[in-house]
C-alpha positions, -999 to 999 in steps of 0.1 A, spaced: -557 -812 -76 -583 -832 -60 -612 -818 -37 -596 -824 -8 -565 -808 -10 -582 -779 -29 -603 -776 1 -574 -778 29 -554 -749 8 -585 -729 7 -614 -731 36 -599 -753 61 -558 -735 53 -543 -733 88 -539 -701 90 -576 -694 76 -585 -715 109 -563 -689 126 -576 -654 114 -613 -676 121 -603 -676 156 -595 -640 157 -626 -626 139 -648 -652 164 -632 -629 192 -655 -599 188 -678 -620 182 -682 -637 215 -678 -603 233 -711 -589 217 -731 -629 223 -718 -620 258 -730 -586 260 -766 -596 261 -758 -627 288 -794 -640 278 -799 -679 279 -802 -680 240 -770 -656 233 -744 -675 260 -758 -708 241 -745 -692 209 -712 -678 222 -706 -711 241 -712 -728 207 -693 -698 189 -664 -704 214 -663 -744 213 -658 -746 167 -629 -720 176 -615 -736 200 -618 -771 174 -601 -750 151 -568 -745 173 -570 -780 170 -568 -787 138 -551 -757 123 -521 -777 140 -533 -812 123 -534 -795 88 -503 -778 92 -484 -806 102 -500 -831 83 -499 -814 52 -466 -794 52 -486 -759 56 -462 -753 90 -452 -714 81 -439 -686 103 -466 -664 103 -485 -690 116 -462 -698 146 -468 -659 155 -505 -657 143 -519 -690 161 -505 -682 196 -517 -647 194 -556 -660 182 -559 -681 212 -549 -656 235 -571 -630 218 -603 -658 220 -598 -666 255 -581 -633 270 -619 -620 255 -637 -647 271 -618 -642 304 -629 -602 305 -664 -612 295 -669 -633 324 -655 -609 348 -680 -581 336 -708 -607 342 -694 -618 375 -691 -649 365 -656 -656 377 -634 -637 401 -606 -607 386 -581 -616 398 -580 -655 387 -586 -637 350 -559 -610 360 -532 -645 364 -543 -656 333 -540 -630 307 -512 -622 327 -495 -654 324 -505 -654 288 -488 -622 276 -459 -627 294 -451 -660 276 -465 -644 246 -436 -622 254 -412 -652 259 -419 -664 230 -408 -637 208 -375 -632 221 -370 -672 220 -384 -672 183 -357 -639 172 -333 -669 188 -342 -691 163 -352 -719 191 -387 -742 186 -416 -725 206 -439 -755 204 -461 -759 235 -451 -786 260 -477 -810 275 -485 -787 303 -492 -760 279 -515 -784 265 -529 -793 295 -534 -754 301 -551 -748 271 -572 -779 276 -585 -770 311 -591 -734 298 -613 -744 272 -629 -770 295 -639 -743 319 -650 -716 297 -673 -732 279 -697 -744 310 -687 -709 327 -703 -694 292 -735 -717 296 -733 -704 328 -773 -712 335 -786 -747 347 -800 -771 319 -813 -808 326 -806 -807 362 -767 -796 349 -753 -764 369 -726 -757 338 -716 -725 368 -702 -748 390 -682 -773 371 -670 -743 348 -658 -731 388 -647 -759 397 -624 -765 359 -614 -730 365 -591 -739 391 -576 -768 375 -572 -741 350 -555 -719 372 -535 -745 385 -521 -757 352 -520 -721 339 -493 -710 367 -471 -741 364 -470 -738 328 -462 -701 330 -430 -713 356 -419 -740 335 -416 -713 306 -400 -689 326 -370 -715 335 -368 -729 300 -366 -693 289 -336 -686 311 -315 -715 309 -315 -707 269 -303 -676 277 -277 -688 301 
């Protein structure tokens, strides 16, 4: 077996990327915990390689036949354990307003819910491209919302605001267009 492929079935295995994402998850709650200028560098930095993980977790699995059913449960769940915690973090700091963190988790446990029941019907539970979209704008805003301070002239606050409501936005429609796929399959 060649380096490479010795090194995609070990360290960079899908579902390693995964259980990464999880563990970076208390993680960031402690960096955040002391919201000094140093430690909300590190969890922004901390949060950004996770979030590149939920990237390529997907590449690797696809790419080289890794695709398994734990990680269709496990790789869901790790995203909305990393940003559910990053959500509540920024809350605590007052950083973002409840109740647009209250939609989101919200949103994301009840298709987190969806998805079970359409995975026990044996039916594909693969994101669409506003669920990308979603996911994209979430990460967008958190990370700049994390920074939170000024740097180079940069207010990271503000466009993490202003990303948060694209955020929202995206994160609502997705959470319909779930709800109506859901229940035409069980029609």
């Amino acid at each position: 077996m060649d380096l490479q492929n010795k090194l995609i079935r070990t360290v960079l295995h899908p579902n390693v990327m995964t259980v990464s994402r999880i563990v970076a998850a208390p993680l960031l709650v402690v960096l955040m915990m002391y919201p000094g200028r140093m430690s909300l560098l590190a969890a922004a930095a901390l949060f950004s390689l996770a979030s590149i993980t939920d990237y390529l977790d997907g590449y690797f699995a696809r790419k080289y036949g890794l695709v398994s059913s734990l990680g269709k449960i496990l790789d869901p769940l790790a995203d909305k354990l990393l940003v559910s915690s990053a959500f509540i973090m920024l809350v605590s700091l007052n950083y973002i307003p409840a109740w647009i963190a209250c939609i989101i988790i919200g949103r994301e446990l009840a298709v987190t819910g969806l998805r079970c029941v359409i995975i026990e019907h044996g039916e594909d539970v693969s994101a669409s491209w506003l669920g990308k979209y979603k996911t994209g704008f979430q990460i967008a805003a958190i990370i700049p919302l994390i920074i939170h301070f000024s740097y180079f002239g940069i207010d990271f606050g503000a466009i993490g605001s202003v990303l948060l409501y694209g955020a929202l936005l995206f994160t609502l429609w997705s959470g319909v267009d779930y709800f109506i796929k859901f229940r035409k399959l069980i029609s």
